[in-house]
N, C-alpha and C positions, 0 to 999 in steps of 0.2 A: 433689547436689540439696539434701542436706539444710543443707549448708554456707552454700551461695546463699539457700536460704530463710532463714536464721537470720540472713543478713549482713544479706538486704536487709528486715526486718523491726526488725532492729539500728540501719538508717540511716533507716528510717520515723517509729521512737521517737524519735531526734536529732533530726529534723526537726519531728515534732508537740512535743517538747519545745524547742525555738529558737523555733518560732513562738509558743508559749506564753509563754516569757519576752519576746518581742519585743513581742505585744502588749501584756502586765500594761506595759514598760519607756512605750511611747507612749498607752498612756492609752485603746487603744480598747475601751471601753465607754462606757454611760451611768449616771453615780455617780447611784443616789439621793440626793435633795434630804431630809433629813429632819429636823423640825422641832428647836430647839435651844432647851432653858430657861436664862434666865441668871436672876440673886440678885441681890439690888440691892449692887452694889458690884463685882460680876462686869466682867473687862476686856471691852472691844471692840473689836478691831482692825479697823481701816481699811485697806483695799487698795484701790492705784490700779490702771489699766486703762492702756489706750493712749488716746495724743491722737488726738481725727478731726474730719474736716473737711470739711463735704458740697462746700471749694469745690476740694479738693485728691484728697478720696478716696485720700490719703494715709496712713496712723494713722505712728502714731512711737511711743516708748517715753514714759512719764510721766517717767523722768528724761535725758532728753534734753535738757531743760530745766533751769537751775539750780536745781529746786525743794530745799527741807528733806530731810533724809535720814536714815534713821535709822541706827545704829550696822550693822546689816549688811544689806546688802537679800537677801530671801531669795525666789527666784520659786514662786509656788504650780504645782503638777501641772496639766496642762496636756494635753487631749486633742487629736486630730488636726485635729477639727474647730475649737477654739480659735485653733492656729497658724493655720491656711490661715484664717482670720479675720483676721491681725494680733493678739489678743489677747495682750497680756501682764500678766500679772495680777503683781503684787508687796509687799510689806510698805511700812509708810508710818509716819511718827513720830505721826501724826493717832492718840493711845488713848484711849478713852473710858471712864469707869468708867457701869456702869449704874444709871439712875433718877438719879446725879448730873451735875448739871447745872454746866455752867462757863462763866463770864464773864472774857474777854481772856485767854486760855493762847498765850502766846506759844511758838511751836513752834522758829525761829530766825531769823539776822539774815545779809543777805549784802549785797555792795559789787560793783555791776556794774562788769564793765570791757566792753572794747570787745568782745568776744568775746558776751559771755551778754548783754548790752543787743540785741545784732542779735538773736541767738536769740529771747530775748521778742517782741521787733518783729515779725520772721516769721512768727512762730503769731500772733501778734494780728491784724497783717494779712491772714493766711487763714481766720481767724473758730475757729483752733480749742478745742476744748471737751475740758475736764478727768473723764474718768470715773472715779468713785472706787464702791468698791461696801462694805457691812455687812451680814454676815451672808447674803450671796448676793443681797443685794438691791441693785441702781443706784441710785447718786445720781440723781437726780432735781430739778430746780429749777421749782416753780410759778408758773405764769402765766398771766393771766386773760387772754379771750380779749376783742379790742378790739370784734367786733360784740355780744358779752353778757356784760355785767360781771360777772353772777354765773358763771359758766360758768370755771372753770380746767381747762386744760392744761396736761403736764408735757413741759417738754424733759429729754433726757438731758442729764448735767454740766453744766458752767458754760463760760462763757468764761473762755478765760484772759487775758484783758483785753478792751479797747477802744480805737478811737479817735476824740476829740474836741479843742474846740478849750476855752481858758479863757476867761471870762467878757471880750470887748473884745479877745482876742487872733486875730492872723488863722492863726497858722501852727498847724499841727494836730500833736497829739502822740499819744504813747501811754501808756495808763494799766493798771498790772495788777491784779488784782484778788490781794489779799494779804489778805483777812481773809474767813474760811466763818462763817456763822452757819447750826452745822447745826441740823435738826430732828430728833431720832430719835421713833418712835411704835413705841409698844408697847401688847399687849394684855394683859391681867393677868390669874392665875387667881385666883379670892377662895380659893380652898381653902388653895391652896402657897405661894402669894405671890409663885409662880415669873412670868417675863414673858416674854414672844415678840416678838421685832422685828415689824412687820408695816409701818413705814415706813423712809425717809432723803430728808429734803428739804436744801436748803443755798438760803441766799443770797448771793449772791456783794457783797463791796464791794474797795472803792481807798481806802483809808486810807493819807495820809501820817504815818507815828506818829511820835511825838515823844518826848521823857523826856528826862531831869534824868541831871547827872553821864555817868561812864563807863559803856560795857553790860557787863552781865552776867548771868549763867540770875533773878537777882532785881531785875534793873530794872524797874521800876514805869512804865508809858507813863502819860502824861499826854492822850493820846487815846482813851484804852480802859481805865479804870482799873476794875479787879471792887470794888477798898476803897471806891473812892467812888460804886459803880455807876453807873461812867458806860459807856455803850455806844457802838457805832458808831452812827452816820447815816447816813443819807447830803446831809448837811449837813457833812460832813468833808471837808477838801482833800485831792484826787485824789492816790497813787503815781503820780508820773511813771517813765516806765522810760527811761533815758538813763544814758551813760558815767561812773562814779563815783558815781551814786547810794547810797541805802544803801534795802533793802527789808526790815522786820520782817513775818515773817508770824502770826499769829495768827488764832485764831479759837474761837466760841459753840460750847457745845450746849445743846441745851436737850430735855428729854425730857417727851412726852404722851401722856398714857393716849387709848387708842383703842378704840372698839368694833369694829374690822376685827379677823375673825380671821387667824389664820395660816396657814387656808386658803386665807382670800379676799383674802391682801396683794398678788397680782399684779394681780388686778382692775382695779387703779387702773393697771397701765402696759398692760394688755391693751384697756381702754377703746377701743371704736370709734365714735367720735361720727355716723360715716358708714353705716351700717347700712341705711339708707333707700335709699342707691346703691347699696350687696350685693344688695340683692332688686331692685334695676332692675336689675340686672347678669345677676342669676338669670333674672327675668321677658325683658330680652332675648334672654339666651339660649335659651333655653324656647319663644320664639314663631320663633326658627330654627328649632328642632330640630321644631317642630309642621310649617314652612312645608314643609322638607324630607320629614320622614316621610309629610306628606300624598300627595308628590310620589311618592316612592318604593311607596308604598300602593299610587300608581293605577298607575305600570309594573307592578306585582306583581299585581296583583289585574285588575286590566281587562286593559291592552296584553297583557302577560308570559304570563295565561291566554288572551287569544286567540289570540295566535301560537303558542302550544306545542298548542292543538285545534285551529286548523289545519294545523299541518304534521303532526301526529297522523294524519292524514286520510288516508283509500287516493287517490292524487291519477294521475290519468292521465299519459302519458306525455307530454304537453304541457306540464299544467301542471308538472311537474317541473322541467321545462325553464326554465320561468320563473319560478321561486321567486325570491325578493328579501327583503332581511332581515338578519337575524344568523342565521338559518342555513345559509345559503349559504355563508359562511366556519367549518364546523362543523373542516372537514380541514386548517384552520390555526390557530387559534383556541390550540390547544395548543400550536405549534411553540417551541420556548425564543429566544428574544429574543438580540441580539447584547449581547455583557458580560454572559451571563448567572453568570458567577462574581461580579464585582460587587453584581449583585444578590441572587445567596444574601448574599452579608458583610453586605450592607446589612440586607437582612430578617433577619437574627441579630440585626444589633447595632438595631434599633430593637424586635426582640424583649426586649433584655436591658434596653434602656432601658424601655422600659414595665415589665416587671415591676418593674423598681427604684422607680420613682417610684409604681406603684401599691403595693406594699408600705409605703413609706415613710409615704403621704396615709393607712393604714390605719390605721398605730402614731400618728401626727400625731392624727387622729380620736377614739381612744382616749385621746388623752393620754401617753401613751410620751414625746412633745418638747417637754419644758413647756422656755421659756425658760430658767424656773431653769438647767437644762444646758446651759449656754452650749457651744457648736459641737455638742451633739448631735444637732438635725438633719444637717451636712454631715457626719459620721462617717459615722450608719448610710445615707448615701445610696451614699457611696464604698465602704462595706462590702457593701449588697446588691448596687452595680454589682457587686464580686468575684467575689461568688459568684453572680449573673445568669450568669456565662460560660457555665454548664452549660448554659444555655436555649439560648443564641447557637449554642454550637454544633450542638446537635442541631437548629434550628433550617435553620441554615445549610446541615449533611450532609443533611437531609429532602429541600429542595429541589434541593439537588445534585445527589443521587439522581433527582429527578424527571425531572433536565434530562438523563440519560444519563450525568452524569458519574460518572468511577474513581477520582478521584484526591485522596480525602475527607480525608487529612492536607496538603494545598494549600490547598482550600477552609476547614480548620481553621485553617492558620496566617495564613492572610487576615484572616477572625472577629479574630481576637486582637490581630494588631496594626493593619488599617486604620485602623479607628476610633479607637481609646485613641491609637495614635501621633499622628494629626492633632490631638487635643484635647493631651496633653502639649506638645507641638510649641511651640503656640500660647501653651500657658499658662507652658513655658520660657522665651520669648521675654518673656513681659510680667512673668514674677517675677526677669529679670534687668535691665528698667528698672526696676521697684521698688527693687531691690538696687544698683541704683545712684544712687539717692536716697537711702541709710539710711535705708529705711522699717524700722521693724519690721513691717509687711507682707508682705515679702519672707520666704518658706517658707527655712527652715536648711535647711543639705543634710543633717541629721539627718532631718528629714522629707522631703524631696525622696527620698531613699534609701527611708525606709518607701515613698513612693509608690510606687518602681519595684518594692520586694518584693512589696507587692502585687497588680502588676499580674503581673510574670513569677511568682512564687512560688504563687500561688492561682487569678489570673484565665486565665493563659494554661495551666496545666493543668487547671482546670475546665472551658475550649472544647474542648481535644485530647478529653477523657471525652465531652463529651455527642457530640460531632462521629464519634466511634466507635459511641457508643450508636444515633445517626440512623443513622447510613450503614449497621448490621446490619438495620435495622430494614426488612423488606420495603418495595420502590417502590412509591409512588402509582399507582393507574391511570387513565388518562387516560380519560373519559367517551366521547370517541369517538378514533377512528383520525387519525393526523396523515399528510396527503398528502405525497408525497415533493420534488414541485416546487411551489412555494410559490405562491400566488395574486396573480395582481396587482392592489395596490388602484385601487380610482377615483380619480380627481382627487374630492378634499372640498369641501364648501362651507367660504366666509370663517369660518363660526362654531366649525368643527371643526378647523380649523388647529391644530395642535397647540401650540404657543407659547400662542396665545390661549385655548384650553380650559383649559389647566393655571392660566392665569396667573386666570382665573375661578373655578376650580375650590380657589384658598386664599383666596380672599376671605370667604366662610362662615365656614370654620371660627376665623379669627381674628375673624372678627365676632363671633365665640361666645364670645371670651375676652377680649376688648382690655379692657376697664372693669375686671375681675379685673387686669388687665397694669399698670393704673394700678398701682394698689395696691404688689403685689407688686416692682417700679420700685420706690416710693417707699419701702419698706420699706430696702431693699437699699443705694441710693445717698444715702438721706437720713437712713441711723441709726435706722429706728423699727424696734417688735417686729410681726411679723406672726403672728398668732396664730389666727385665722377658718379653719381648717384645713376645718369645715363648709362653709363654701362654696366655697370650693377644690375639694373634693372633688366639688360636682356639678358645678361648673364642668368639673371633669377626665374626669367621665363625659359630658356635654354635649357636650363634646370629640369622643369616643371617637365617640358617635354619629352626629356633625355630620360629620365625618372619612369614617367609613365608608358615611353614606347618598347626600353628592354625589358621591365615586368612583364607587358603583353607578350615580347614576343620568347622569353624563356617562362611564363606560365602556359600558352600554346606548347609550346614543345612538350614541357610536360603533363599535359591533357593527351596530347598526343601519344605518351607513354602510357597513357592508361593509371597517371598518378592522378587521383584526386584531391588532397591534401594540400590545396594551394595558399588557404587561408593566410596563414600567418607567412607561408615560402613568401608569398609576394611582398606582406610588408617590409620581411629581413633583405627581399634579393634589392632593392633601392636602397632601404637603410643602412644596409653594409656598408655605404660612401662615407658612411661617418667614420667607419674603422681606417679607413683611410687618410680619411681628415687630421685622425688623430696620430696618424703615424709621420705625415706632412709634417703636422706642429713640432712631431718630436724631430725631425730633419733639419726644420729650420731655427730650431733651440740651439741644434749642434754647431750648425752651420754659419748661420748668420749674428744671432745674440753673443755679447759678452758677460754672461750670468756665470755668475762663479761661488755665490753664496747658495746654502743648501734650501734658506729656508725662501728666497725667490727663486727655486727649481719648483719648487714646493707648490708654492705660487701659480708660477704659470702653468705647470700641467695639472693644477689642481682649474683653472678656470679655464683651459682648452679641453677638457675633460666634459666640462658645464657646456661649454659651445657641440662638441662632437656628442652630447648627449641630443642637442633640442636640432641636432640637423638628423639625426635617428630618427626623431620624432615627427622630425618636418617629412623626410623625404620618403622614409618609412610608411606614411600617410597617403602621399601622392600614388607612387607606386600602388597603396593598397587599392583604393580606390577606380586607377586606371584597370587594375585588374577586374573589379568587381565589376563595371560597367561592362568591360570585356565578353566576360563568360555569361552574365546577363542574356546579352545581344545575341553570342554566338547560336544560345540552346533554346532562346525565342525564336531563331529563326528556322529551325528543322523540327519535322514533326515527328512528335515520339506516338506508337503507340500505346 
C-alpha cells in the first residue's frame, strides 16, 4: 500500500508538474500591462499584427504580403486567446528613436513581378487593413466623421491600398499605399523628463517616388526629400501596383506632447459615441422585465394564493371529486420525462455555461480584461469553461439521482463529452476551411492539441469528481408521491400547443437583448473594441430574469391545463431565444456586412451557429431551473391527500 501510495502521488507531481510547464509554454495567463518610461533617444519598435478584413473575415500574416522585412523576424509570445484570434504579432524594420522626429526614412525598395503584384491586388480588393501596434498600443488612423466635422473617429490600421481611376482615364487600377506619416503622442513627466506613449496615429499615402542615379541605403528621393523639407501630399502621383513596377516604402514620424495620461491612453479607442442607445437598450430591457415581473406578481400573489387556500380547504367528497387545476395533476407533475439523461447533460452543461460567463462579466467589470491583453478575454472564458466541469457534473449526477437513476459514471461521461464534442466538431470543421485558405486564422495543431488537453486532461476529470460528489449526495425529495399509471392529458387549446408556446416563450428574452446583440455583432465581425462590460452585465442579469419569469409563467398556465409534461417544455420555452439569435445574425449578414465570398458566409454562420448553440444551452438552463424550483414550491405548499 505503501508502494502504490508513493507511486501514484509520484505521477500526480509529474502531472501537476507537465501541466505547469504546458501552461507557463502557451501563454495562459493574463500578462500585466505595465506602464513603460522611455528617454528621449530611447528605441521604439514597431510590431505588425495580422491583415483583416470585415469583407473576408479572413486575417492573414502582415508578411504574406511582400512588405519590408527586417534582418530576422522574430514572433512576440502569444497567448491562447491571441491565436484562436488569428493574432500574430511580429518585429518590423519601422524603429523609431524617441521625442525624434523623421522626415522620408526610407525603409526599402522592391520590383513586383507577377506573383506579389496579384498578392497586393487581392488585399486591395478585399479592403484589407494594415495593423501595426507601439508600445501595446494600435495603430490607429483618424477620421472625421462626415455628419460633424468636428467630431473624429479612429479606424483600426490603414488600408493597404485602393482602387481608383486616373484623372480622364476609364480603366481602374490599383494604388498601395507605401509611405506612413506616423504620429506618436506622449505624455511627459516635468520631474524626470521621462515620457509615456499614450498615442499612434498614421496616415496612409501612394507615393510614386522618384531619385536621381542608381539606388542605394543613401539615395536621396526627389519626392520626399528631409534636406530640402519637402514632404508628401497628397498632390503626389499615385504608386500604381502592376507587374514590374518598382515600390520604395518610406515613411514620417513626428512626435507630440499630450496631456492624456497613461492611464487614460485607451480612452480614446474605448470611446462610445453611442451611449444614448446603451440606456434605450437598458431602459428596454427594464420595461420587459417590469411587464413580466408584474405578471408573475399577480400569479404569485393573487391566482397562486387563492388556489393553494383553496385546495387547503377541508373539501367534501364531492367537491374532491371535481377539483380542476394544477393540482389535479399533483401524482405526475414529478414523473421524469422521456430522455431524461439528456436532459441531466443538458442542465450540467448550461450549468457550466452560465457559471463561465457569469464569472468572466465579473473580472470584465472589475477590470481584469482591459483590451491592453489582447485574447484575454477568450483564455479566461475557455479556462473557466475547464474548470465549470465540476459544476456540470454534480449538476448533472443531482438530477440523475432525482430521476431514479444508478448509473452516475454514464450520466458523467455524457456531461463531458455531448456538449464540448458538438462545439469542437463544428469549430474543426470551419478551422480546416480557414486552413485551407492560409489564413493565419486557422488554430496550429500546437494549439488545437492544447485544446483537447484541456478538455480531456482538466475538463473531463473535473465532471467525473463533481458527477461523484452529486451522486453521494442524498436524493431530492419529491413534494408529493408520483402515481404509478400516468394521467391522461386533455386535448389543449390552439394557444398551448406546444410548438407555439415555446416558439412564444423565446421571444421576450431576446427582446431583452437584441440592441446589446447590435453591438456585440459589430464588435466581433467589424474589428472594433467592446469594452461597456457595465452594461452587458445588466443586460446579462436582465436576461437571467426575463428567462426565468416567462418559463414560470407559461409552465403555470400549462399546470393549469392539466399538462404535466413540463420537463423539457421549459428548457425549450427560454432556449428558443437562441432560434432567434440565430435569425438576428442572419439579418444582420444581410443587412449590415459586406461578405460577398461563399467560403466567409460559410464562416460566419458556421460560428454564429456555435454562439446560438451555447445561448440554448445557457438560457435553456435558466429557464429549466426557474421552473423547477417553481413547481417544487407550488405543490409543497398544498396538502395532498
Amino acid at each position: 500500500m505503501a508502494g502504490l501510495r508513493g507511486s501514484t502521488q509520484f505521477r500526480v507531481s509529474i502531472a501537476a508538474l507537465a501541466l505547469f510547464f504546458f501552461v507557463h509554454v502557451h501563454g495562459f495567463y493574463l500578462p500585466g500591462v505595465a506602464p513603460q518610461d522611455f528617454q528621449m533617444g530611447d528605441a521604439l519598435m514597431v510590431k505588425v499584427n495580422k491583415l483583416t478584413s470585415t469583407k473576408t473575415q479572413l486575417p492573414y500574416s502582415y508578411y504574406s504580403l511582400p512588405y519590408c522585412r527586417p534582418d530576422h523576424i522574430v514572433d512576440s509570445a502569444e497567448n491562447l486567446g491571441e491565436v484562436l484570434r488569428g493574432d500574430r504579432i511580429e518585429n518590423s524594420p519601422y524603429v523609431f528613436k524617441m521625442r525624434e522626429s523623421q522626415m522620408c526614412a526610407a525603409v526599402c525598395r522592391i520590383k513586383l513581378d507577377k506573383k506579389t503584384s496579384k498578392a497586393f491586388k487581392e488585399k486591395i480588393a478585399d479592403e484589407y487593413r494594415v495593423n501595426m501596434i507601439l508600445d501595446n498600443l494600435p495603430l490607429v488612423v483618424p477620421v472625421k466623421r462626415p455628419d460633424q466635422e468636428n467630431v473624429i473617429v479612429y479606424q483600426h490600421g490603414f488600408h493597404v491600398g485602393l482602387k481608383g481611376k486616373f484623372v480622364g482615364s476609364k480603366e481602374e487600377k490599383y494604388f498601395i499605399h507605401n509611405h506612413l506619416s506616423f504620429s506618436v503622442k506622449y505624455h511627459r513627466d516635468t520631474q524626470t523628463e521621462s515620457a509615456r506613449i499614450v498615442g499612434f496615429e498614421v496616415k496612409p499615402f501612394s507615393v510614386k517616388h522618384e531619385y536621381e542615379g542608381q539606388w542605394n541605403e543613401k539615395t536621396r528621393l526627389t519626392t520626399c526629400d528631409p534636406h530640402a523639407k519637402r514632404a508628401v501630399t497628397n498632390s503626389e502621383s499615385p504608386q500604381e501596383v502592376e507587374e514590374g513596377k518598382e515600390i520604395i516604402f518610406t515613411y514620417d514620424v513626428d512626435f507630440q506632447e499630450s496631456e492624456v495620461k497613461w492611464a487614460s491612453r485607451w480612452d480614446t479607442y474605448l470611446l462610445m459615441a453611442d451611449d444614448q442607445i446603451h440606456w434605450f437598450s437598458i431602459v428596454n430591457s427594464m420595461m420587459i422585465v417590469l411587464f413580466l415581473s408584474g405578471m408573475v406578481a399577480m400569479i404569485m400573489m393573487r391566482t397562486l394564493y387563492r388556489d393553494i387556500s383553496k385546495y387547503n380547504q377541508l373539501e367534501t367528497q364531492e367537491e374532491a371529486q371535481e377539483e380542476t387545476g394544477w393540482k389535479l395533476v399533483h401524482g405526475d407533475v414529478f414523473r421524469p420525462p422521456s430522455s431524461s439523461d439528456m436532459l441531466c447533460v443538458y442542465a450540467g452543461s448550461g450549468v457550466q455555461c452560465f457559471g463561465m460567463i457569469l464569472v468572466t462579466m465579473i473580472f470584465a467589470c472589475f477590470g481584469f480584461l482591459s483590451p491592453s491583453n489582447r485574447g484575454g478575454l477568450m483564455t479566461v472564458m475557455l479556462l473557466l469553461w475547464v474548470f465549470m466541469g465540476l459544476f456540470a457534473g454534480y449538476t448533472s449526477a443531482r438530477l440523475y439521482k432525482l430521476f431514479k437513476g444508478t448509473e452516475w459514471k454514464k450520466i458523467a461521461l455524457k456531461t463531458a463529452f455531448t456538449f464540448p464534442a458538438t462545439i469542437f466538431l463544428v469549430f474543426f470543421v470551419l478551422n480546416a476551411i480557414i486552413w485551407g485558405q492560409k489564413s493565419s486564422g486557422a488554430v496550429p495543431f500546437g494549439t488545437m492539441f492544447a485544446l483537447v488537453f484541456l478538455w480531456f486532461g482538466i475538463s473531463v476529470p473535473l465532471v467525473f469528481i463533481g458527477g461523484y460528489i452529486g451522486f453521494r449526495k442524498p436524493a431530492m425529495d419529491d413534494p408529493v408521491r408520483t402515481n404509478k399509471i400516468p394521467r391522461q392529458i386533455p386535448d389543449q387549446p390552439w394557444y398551448m400547443n406546444p410548438v407555439f408556446s415555446i416558439l412564444i416563450g423565446g421571444i421576450l428574452p431576446f427582446g431583452a437583448v437584441f440592441i446589446e446583440l447590435f453591438f456585440i455583432l459589430t464588435s466581433i465581425w467589424l474589428h472594433q473594441f467592446y469594452y461597456i462590460f457595465g452594461f452587458l452585465f445588466i443586460v446579462f442579469i436582465i436576461l437571467i430574469v426575463t428567462c426565468a419569469e416567462i418559463t414560470i409563467v407559461l409552465c403555470y398556465f400549462q399546470l393549469c391545463s392539466e399538462d404535466y409534461s413540463w420537463w423539457w417544455r421549459s428548457y425549450l420555452t427560454s432556449g428558443s431565444s437562441a432560434l432567434y439569435l440565430f435569425f438576428y445574425a442572419s439579418f444582420y449578414f444581410f443587412t449590415k456586412l459586406e461578405i460577398s465570398k461563399l467560403v466567409s458566409a460559410v464562416l460566419y454562420f458556421g460560428y454564429m451557429l456555435l454562439v446560438s448553440y451555447v445561448f440554448f444551452v445557457l438560457t435553456g438552463a435558466i429557464g429549466f431551473y426557474a421552473c423547477f424550483w417553481f413547481t417544487r414550491l407550488i405543490y409543497s405548499s398544498v396538502k395532498i391527500d
